[in-house]
PLY file of the C-alpha trace (Angstrom):
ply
format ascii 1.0
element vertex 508
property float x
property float y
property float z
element edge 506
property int vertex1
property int vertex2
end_header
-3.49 -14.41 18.49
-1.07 -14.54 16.09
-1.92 -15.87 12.12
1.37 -17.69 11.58
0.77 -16.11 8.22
3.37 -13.62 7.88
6.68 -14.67 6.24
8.86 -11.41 6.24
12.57 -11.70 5.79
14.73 -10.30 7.89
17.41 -7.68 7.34
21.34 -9.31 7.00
23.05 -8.25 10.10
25.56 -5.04 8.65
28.52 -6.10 10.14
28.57 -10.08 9.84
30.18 -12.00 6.79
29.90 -15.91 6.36
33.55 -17.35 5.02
32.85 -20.70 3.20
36.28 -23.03 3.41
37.21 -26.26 1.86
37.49 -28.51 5.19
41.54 -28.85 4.32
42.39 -25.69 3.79
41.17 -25.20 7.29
42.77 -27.71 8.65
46.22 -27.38 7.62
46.49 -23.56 7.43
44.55 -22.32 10.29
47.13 -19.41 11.16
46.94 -18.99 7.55
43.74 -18.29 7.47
43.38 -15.87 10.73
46.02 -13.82 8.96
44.20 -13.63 5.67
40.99 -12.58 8.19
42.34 -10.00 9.93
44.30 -8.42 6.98
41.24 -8.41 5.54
39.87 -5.98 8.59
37.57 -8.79 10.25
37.68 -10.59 13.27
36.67 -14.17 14.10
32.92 -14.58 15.21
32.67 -18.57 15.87
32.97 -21.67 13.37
30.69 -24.85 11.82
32.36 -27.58 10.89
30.29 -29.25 8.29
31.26 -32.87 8.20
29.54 -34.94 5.59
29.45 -31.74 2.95
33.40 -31.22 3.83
32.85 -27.89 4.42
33.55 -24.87 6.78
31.51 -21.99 7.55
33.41 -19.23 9.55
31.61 -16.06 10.57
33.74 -13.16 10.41
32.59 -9.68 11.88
33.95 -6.06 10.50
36.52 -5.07 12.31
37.69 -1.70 10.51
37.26 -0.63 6.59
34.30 -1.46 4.32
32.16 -4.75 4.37
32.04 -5.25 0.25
36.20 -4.93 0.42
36.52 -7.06 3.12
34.33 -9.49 1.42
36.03 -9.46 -1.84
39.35 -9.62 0.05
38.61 -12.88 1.41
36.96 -14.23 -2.10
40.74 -13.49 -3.32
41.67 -15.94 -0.39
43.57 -19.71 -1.18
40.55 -22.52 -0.21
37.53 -19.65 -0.04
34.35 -21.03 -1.94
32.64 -18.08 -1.11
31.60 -15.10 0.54
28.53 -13.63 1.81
26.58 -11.70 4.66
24.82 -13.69 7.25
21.55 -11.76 8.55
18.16 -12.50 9.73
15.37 -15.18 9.20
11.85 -14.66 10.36
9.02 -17.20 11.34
6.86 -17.78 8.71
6.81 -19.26 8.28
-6.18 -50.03 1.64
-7.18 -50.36 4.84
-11.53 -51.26 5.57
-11.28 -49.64 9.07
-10.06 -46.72 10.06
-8.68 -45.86 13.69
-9.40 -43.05 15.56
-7.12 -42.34 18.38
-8.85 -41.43 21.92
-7.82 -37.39 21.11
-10.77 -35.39 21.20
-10.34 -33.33 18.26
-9.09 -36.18 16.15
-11.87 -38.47 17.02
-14.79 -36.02 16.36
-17.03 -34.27 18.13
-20.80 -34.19 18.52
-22.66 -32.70 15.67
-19.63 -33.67 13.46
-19.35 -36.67 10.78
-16.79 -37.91 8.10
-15.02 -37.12 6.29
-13.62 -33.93 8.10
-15.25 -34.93 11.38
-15.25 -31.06 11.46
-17.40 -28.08 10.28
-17.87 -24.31 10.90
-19.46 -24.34 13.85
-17.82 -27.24 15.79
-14.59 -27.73 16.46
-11.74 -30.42 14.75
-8.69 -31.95 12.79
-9.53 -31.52 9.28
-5.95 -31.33 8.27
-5.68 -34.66 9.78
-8.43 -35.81 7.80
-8.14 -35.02 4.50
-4.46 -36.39 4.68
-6.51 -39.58 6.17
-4.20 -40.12 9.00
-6.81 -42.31 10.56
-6.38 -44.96 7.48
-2.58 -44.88 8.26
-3.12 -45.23 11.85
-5.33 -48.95 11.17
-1.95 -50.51 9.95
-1.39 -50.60 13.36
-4.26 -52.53 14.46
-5.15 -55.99 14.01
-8.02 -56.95 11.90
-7.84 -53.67 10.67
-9.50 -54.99 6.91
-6.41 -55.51 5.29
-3.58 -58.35 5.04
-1.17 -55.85 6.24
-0.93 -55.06 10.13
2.41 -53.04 11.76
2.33 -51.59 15.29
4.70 -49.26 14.26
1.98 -47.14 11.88
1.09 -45.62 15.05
4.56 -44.19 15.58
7.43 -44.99 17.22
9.12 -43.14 20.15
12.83 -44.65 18.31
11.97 -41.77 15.74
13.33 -38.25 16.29
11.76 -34.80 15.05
13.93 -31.82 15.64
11.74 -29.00 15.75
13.68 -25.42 14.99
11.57 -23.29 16.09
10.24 -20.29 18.84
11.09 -22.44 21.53
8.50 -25.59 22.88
5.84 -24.93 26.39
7.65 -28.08 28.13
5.01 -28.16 30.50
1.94 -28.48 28.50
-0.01 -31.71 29.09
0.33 -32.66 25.11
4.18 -32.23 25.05
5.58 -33.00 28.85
5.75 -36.49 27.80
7.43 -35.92 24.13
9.66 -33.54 24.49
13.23 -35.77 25.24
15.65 -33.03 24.20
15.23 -29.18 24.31
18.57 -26.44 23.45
18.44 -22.96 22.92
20.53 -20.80 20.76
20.03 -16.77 20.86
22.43 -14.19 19.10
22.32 -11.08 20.35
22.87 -8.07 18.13
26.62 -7.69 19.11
26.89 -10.97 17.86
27.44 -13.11 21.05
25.77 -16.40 21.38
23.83 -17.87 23.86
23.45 -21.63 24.77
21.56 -23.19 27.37
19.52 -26.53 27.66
16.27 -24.83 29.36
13.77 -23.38 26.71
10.09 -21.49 27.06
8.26 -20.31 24.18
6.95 -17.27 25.06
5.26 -16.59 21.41
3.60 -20.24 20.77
4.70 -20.69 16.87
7.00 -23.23 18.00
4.55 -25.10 20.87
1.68 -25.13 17.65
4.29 -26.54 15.36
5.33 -29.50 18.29
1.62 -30.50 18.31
0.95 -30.52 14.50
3.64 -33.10 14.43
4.04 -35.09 17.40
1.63 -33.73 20.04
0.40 -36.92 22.54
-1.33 -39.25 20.58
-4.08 -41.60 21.94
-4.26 -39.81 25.41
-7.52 -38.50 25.61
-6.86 -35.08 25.58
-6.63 -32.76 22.86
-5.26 -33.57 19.15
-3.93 -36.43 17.42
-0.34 -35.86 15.65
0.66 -36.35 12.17
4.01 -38.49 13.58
1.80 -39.99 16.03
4.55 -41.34 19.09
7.35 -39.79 17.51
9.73 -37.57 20.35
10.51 -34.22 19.88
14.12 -32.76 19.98
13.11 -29.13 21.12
15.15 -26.20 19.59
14.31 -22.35 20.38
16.39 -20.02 17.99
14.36 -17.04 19.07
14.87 -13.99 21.17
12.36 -13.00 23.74
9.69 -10.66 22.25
8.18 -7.07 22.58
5.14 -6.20 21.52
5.66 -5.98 17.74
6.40 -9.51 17.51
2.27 -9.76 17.74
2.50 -8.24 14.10
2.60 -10.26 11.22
4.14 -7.72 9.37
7.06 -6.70 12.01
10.92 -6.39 10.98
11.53 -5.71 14.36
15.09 -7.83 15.04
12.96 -9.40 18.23
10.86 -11.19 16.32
14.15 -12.44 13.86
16.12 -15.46 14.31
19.76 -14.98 13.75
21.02 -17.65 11.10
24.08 -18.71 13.29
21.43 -19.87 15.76
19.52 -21.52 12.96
22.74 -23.04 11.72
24.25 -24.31 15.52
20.27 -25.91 15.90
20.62 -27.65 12.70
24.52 -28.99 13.42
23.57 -29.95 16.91
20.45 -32.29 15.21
22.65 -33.94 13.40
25.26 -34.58 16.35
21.76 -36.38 18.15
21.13 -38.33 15.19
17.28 -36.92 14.65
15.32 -38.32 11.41
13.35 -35.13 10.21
13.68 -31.56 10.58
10.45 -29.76 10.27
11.31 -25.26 10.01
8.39 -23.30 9.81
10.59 -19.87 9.22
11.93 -18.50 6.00
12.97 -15.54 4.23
14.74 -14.64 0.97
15.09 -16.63 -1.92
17.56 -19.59 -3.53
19.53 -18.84 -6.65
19.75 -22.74 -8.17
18.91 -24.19 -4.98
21.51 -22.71 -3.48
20.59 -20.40 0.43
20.88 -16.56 -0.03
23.12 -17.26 3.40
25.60 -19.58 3.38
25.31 -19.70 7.31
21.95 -21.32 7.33
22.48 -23.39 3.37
25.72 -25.43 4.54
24.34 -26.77 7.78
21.66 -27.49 5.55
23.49 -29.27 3.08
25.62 -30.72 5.73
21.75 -32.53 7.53
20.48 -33.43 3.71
24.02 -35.21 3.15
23.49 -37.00 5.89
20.58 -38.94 4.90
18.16 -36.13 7.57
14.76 -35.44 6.05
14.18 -31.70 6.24
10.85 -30.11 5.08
10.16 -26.49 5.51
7.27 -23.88 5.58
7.13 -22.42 1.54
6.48 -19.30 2.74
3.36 -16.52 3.03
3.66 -13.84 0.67
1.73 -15.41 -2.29
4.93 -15.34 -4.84
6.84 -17.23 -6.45
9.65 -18.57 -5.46
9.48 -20.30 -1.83
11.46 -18.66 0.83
14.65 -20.30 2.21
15.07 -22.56 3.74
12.48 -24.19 1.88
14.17 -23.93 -1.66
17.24 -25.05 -0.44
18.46 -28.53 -2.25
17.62 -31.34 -0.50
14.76 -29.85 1.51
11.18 -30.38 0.95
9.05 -27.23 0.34
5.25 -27.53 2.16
3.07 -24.81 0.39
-0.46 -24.67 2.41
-3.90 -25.97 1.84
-7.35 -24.16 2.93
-11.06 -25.07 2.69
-13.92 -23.47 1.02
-17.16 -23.77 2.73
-19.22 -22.08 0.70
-18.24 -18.74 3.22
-15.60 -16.07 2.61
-12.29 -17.17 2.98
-8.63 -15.49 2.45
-8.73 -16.80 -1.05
-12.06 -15.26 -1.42
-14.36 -18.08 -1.49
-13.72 -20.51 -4.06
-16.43 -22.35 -3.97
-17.62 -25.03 -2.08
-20.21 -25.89 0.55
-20.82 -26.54 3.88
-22.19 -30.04 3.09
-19.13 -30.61 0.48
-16.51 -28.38 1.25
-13.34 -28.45 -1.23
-9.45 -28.32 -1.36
-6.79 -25.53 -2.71
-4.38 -24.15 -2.49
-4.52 -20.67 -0.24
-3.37 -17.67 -1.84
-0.58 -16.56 0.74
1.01 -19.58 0.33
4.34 -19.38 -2.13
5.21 -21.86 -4.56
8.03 -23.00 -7.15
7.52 -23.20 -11.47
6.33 -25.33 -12.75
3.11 -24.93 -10.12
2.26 -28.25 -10.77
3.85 -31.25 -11.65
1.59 -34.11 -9.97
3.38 -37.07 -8.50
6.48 -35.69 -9.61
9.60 -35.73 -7.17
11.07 -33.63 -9.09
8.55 -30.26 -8.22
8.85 -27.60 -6.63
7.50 -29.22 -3.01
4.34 -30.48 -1.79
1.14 -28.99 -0.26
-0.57 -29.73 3.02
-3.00 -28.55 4.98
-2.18 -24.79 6.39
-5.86 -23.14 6.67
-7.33 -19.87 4.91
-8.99 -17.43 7.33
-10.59 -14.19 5.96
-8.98 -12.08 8.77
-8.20 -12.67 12.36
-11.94 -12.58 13.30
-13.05 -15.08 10.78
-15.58 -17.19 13.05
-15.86 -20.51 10.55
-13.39 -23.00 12.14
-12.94 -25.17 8.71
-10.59 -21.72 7.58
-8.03 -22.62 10.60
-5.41 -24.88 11.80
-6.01 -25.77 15.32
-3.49 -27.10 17.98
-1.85 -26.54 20.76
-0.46 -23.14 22.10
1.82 -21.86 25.07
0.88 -21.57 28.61
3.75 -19.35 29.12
3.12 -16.36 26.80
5.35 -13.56 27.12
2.01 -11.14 27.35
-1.57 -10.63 26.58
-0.64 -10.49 22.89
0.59 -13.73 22.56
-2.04 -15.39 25.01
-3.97 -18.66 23.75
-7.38 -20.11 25.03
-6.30 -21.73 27.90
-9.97 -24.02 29.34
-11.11 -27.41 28.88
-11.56 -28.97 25.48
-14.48 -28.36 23.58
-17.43 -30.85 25.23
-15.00 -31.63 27.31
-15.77 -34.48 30.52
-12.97 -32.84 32.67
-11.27 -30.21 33.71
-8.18 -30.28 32.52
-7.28 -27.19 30.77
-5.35 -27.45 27.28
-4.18 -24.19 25.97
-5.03 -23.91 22.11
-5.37 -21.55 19.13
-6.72 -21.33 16.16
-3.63 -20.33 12.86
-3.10 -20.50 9.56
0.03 -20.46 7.40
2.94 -22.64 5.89
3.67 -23.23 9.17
1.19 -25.37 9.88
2.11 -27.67 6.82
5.77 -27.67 7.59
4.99 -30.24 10.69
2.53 -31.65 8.88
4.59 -32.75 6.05
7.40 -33.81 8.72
5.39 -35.90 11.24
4.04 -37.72 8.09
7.87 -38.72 7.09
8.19 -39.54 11.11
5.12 -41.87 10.67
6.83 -43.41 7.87
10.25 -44.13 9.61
8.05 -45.72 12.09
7.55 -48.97 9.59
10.27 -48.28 6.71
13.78 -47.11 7.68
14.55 -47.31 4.28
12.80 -44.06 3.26
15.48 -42.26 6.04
17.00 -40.04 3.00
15.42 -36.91 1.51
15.70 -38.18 -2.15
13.69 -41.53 -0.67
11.24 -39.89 1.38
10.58 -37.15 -1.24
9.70 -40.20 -3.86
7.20 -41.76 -1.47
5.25 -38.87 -0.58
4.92 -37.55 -3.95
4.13 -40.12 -5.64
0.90 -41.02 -3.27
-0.05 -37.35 -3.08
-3.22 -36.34 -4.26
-4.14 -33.99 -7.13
-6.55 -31.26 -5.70
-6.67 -29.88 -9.37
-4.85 -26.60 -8.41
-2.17 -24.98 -10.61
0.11 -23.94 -7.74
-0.13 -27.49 -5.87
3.50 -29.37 -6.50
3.58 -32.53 -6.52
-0.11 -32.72 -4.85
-1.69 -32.48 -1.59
0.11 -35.51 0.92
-1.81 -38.21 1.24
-0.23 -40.15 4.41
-2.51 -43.05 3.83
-1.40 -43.48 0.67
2.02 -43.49 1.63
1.58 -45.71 4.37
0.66 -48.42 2.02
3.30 -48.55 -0.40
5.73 -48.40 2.55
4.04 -51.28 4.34
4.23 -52.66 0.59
-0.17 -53.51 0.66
-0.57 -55.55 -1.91
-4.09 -53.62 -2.19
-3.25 -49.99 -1.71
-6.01 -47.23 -1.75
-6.19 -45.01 -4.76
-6.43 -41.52 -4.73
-8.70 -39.96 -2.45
-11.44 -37.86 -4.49
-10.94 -34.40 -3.32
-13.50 -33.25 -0.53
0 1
1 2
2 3
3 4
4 5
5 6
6 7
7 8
8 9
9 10
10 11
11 12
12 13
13 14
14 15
15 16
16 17
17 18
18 19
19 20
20 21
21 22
22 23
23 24
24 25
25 26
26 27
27 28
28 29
29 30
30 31
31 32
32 33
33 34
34 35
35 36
36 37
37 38
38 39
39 40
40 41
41 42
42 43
43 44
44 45
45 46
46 47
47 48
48 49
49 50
50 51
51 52
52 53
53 54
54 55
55 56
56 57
57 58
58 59
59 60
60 61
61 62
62 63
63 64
64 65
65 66
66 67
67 68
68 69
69 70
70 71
71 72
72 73
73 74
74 75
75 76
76 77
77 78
78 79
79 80
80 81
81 82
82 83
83 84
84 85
85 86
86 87
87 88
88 89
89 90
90 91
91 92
93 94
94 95
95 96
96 97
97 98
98 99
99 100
100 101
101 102
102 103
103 104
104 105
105 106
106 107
107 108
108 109
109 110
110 111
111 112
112 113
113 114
114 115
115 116
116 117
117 118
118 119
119 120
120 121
121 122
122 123
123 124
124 125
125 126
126 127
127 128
128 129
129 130
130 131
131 132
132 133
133 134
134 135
135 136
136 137
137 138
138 139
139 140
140 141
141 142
142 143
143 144
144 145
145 146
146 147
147 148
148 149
149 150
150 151
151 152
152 153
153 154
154 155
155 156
156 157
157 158
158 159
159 160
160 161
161 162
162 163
163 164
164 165
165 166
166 167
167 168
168 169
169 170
170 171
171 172
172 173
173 174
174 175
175 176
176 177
177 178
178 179
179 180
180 181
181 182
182 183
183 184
184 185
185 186
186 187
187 188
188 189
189 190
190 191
191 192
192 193
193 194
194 195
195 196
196 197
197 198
198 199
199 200
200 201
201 202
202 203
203 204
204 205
205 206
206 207
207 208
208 209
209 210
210 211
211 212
212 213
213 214
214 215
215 216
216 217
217 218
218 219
219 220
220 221
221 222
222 223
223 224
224 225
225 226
226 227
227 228
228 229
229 230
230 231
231 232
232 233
233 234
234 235
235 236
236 237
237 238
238 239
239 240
240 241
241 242
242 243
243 244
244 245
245 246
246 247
247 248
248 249
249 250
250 251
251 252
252 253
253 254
254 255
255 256
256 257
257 258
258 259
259 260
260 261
261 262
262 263
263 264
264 265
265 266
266 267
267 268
268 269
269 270
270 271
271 272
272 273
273 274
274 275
275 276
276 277
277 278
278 279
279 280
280 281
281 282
282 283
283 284
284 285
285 286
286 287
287 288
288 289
289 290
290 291
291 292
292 293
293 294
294 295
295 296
296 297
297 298
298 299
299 300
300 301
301 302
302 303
303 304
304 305
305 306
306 307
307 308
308 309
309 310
310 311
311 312
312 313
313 314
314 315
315 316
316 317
317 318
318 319
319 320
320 321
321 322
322 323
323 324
324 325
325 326
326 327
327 328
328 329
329 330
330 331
331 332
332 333
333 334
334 335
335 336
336 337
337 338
338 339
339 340
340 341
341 342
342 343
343 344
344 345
345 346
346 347
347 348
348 349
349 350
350 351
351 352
352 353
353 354
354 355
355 356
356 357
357 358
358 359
359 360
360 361
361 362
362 363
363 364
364 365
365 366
366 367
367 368
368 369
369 370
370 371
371 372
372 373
373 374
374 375
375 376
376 377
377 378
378 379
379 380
380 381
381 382
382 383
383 384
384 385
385 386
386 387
387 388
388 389
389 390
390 391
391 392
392 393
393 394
394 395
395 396
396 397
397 398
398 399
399 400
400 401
401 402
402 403
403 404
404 405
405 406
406 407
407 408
408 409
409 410
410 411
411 412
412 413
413 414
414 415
415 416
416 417
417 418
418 419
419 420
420 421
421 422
422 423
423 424
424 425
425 426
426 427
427 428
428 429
429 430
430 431
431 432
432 433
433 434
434 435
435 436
436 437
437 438
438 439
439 440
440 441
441 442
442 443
443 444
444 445
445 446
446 447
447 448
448 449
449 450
450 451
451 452
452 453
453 454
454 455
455 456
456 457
457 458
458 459
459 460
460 461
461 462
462 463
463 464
464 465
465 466
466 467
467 468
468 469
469 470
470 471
471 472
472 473
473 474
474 475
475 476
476 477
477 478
478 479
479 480
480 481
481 482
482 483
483 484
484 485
485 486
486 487
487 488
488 489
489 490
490 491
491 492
492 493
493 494
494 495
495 496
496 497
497 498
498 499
499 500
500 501
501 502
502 503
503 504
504 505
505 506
506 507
């Protein structure tokens, strides 16, 4: 099964250009501006109209002549901000009682004990743990230890989480009853799109992703999510695979999503009015905060403008900086956590124990400079937990993510373990896997922000929301962690404004 690990970018498609406009000079000289195009040897491709940034992307495809003339042709344009190629992205990418939700992995099972409710040998949510989503959860029960009590800490199904991602299993017992919205965009290499309202996901990124953040929550089966009863707006932006796709080191153009696909995804959130945006795919880098493609970075800018809290997958390749989307202004990074148990890991150890295992920061995961800047809105992103396997046969299940997984794969490759839950009392089978990457803190991070909109609608901005989980994030004493690991306890608190909120949570 795939590692989620890999974060490869894409190449830019080598006939495709991405036309920036001031929103007036399109409006007023649109015959204008098809003249200027086509003088300049390029033909109209399809447009974005980016309201709240007052901007318009146009994607322009080579026509006749050279790419870098046609491009500086069209800089030389009246109302052009700029001018670049458009290519390829790839997937990367104080409360006294705590409640456990009736989700079998959440709650624990036998032979496992707090705080991870988890070890090597049996089965779990760590992730959820050491964020102590359980603690956030209480606020939503009464006599839960504190003076505090909202029903919506257990999420709210008024909260929307657009996930952009390999497409969503619609069918699967943990997301039939999320999943409100679903749309597919795919871009074939001639450059024609392709729309439709029915999505599969014949890899399973995407269908892990859904269940990190807003799998079924309370409902006996499975895994508890990070948004808890937060609905999913379903978006698959890529093509069918072959075989290489089950490579995390592929460039094949199957396993890429175009960025007009990412772009028409992100524009159509905003037309449904979503809350959070959670993109676990990346490639390239930022110059100033600013997207490599200007496809992909205005619809971007146009969601963040809008008040949409976006937070994306840092990216796999161990470097500094993150991959875009992630560095893009206005979106929050989510570098990746893993455990050391006192066994080999992907970091190589680090320490630890099986009795007292211990956080860090895993070694694929990117980052921003400075590494660290705890509590600090103003760093690079925020860490969460993403998992650290030695290789894909690494037996010790504290080194994975795992979640849900597709009952459709497109072959054996991309095939999950479809049978009952572990100690399970029935039969109902509940495909899963077991990955590690950015990816899996990308939804993290986002269902934590759903959570949040659940009791606070004032955090609905990216500026707001970045604050809050910052500055309750805890320090896991690690030099590439951001602002700290997210703590969605913590955060819970100061948005439910407990006049006794829980410190910091001494790392495990």
């Amino acid at each position: 099964m795939p590692s989620g690990r890999a974060a490869a970018a894409g190449q830019a498609a080598p006939n495709l250009l991405a036309v920036t406009y001031g929103e007036t000079t399109v409006r007023n000289s649109p015959a204008a501006i098809g003249a200027n195009e086509r003088r300049s040897g390029v033909s109209f491709v399809r447009e974005y109209d980016h309201t709240y940034t007052h901007r318009v992307t146009r994607i322009v495809k080579l026509a006749s002549g050279s790419l870098d003339a046609a491009a500086q042709a069209l800089r030389a344009e009246p109302g052009v901000l700029g001018v670049a190629r458009t290519g390829y992205h790839r997937r990367a990418l104080s409360v006294s009682a705590p409640y456990f939700t009736s989700d079998p992995y959440f709650k624990g099972f036998s032979g496992s004990s707090a705080p991870l409710y988890e070890t090597a040998a049996i089965p779990g949510e760590w992730d959820k743990h050491v964020e102590r989503l359980e603690d956030a959860f209480a606020y939503s029960q009464t006599g839960n230890g504190s003076s505090v009590q909202n029903a919506g800490a257990l999420g709210s199904s008024n909260i929307k989480i657009a996930i952009i991602d390999t497409g969503e299993d619609t069918s699967h017992p943990e997301l039939s009853s999320k999943i409100v919205y679903t749309k597919c965009y795919i871009t074939d290499t001639e450059g024609t799109q392709s729309t439709s309202d029915f999505e599969t996901d014949p890899i399973g990124h995407g269908t892990d992703v859904s269940g990190i953040a807003a799998a079924a929550t309370n409902n006996d089966l499975g895994f508890a999510a990070s948004g808890g009863n937060a609905v999913i707006y379903a978006y698959r932006v890529f093509p069918t695979p072959d075989d290489n796709c089950a490579s995390d080191n592929s460039n094949d153009p199957q396993c890429e999503a175009e960025t007009q696909d990412i772009a028409s995804a992100l524009e159509d959130a905003l037309a449904q009015h979503v809350n959070v945006i959670s993109i676990s795919l990346g490639g390239g880098t930022c110059t100033n905060g600013s997207d490599p493609d200007p496809t992909e970075g205005n619809a971007i800018d146009d969601v963040t403008a809008a008040g949409i809290v976006v937070t994306a997958a840092a990216g796999n390749s161990g470097s500094s900086p993150t991959d875009s989307p992630a560095c893009d202004s206005g979106v929050l990074a989510a570098g990746a956590t893993g455990l050391a148990d006192g066994s080999l890991n992907g970091t190589g150890g680090m320490g630890g124990s099986a009795a007292s295992p211990t956080e860090y920061v895993a070694s694929y995961s990117n980052y921003g400079s400075p590494g660290a800047s705890v509590n600090n809105p103003n760093a690079w992103g925020i860490v969460a937990p993403g998992g650290d396997p030695s290789s894909d046969s690494d037996a010790d299940n504290l080194h994975w993510i795992e979640n849900i997984w597709t009952s459709t794969p497109f072959d054996g490759n991309f095939a999950g373990n479809c049978t009952p839950d572990f100690q399970a009392t029935n039969g109902t089978g509940d495909c899963r896997t077991l990955i590690a990457g950015t990816s899996m803190a990308a939804p993290n991070v986002a269902g934590a922000a759903a959570l949040i909109l659940a009791v606070n609608a004032s955090y609905q901005s990216p500026s707001a929301m970045r604050t809050l989980l910052c500055g309750t994030a805890d320090d896991i004493s690690d030099g590439h962690e951001g602002c700290g690991r997210l703590d969605v306890y913590r955060a819970m608190a100061q948005a439910l404004n407990d006049p006794s909120p829980p410190s910091a949570r001494p790392v495990p």
